[in-house]
N, C-alpha and C positions, 0 to 999 in steps of 0.2 A: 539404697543408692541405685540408680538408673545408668545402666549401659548405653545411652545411647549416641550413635553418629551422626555427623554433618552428611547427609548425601544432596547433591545440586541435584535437581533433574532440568535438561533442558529441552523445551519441544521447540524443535526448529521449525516443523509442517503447522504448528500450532501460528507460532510468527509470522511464518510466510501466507500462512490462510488471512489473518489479519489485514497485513500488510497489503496485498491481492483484492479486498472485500472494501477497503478502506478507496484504494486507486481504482475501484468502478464506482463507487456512492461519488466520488470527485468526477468523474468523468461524468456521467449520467448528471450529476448539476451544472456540469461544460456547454454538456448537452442540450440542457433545456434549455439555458443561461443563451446559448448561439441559437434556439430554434425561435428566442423571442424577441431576436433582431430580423427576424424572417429573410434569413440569409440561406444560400443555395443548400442540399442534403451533402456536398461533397464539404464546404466549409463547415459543417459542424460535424460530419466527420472527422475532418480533419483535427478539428480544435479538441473534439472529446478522446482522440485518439493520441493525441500530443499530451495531454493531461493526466491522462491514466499511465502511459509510459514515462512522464516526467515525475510523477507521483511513488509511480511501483520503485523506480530505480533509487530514486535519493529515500525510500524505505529501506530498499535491501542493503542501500548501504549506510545506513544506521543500522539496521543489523548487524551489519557483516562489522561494527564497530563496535557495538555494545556487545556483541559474543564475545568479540578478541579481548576486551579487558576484561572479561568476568574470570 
């Protein structure tokens, strides 16, 4: 008979690397996606910068949701 326990282990930097790596592959496709309307470098700044923050955030907070019920 086997002793052994349940231990979770959680990597939170592990998530957050993801989450981070995921909202620039999105962005950088914003990016090219607006450079092949050959629109100004401040508009496709803008749009890839919108999308990476819009991205990163509604991650963290699927994080910040799936950690609280686990």
């Amino acid at each position: 008979m086997t002793n052994s326990t349940h231990q979770t282990c959680h990597h939170p930097a592990r998530d957050i690397t993801i989450v981070a790596l995921v909202s620039g592959v999105v962005s950088l496709g914003t990016a090219v996606t607006t450079m092949a309307f050959e629109v100004s470098p401040l508009a496709t700044l803008t749009s890839s910068g919108g999308a990476f923050l819009a991205v990163l955030s509604a991650g963290m907070n699927v994080l910040h949701h799936v950690k609280r019920d686990v």
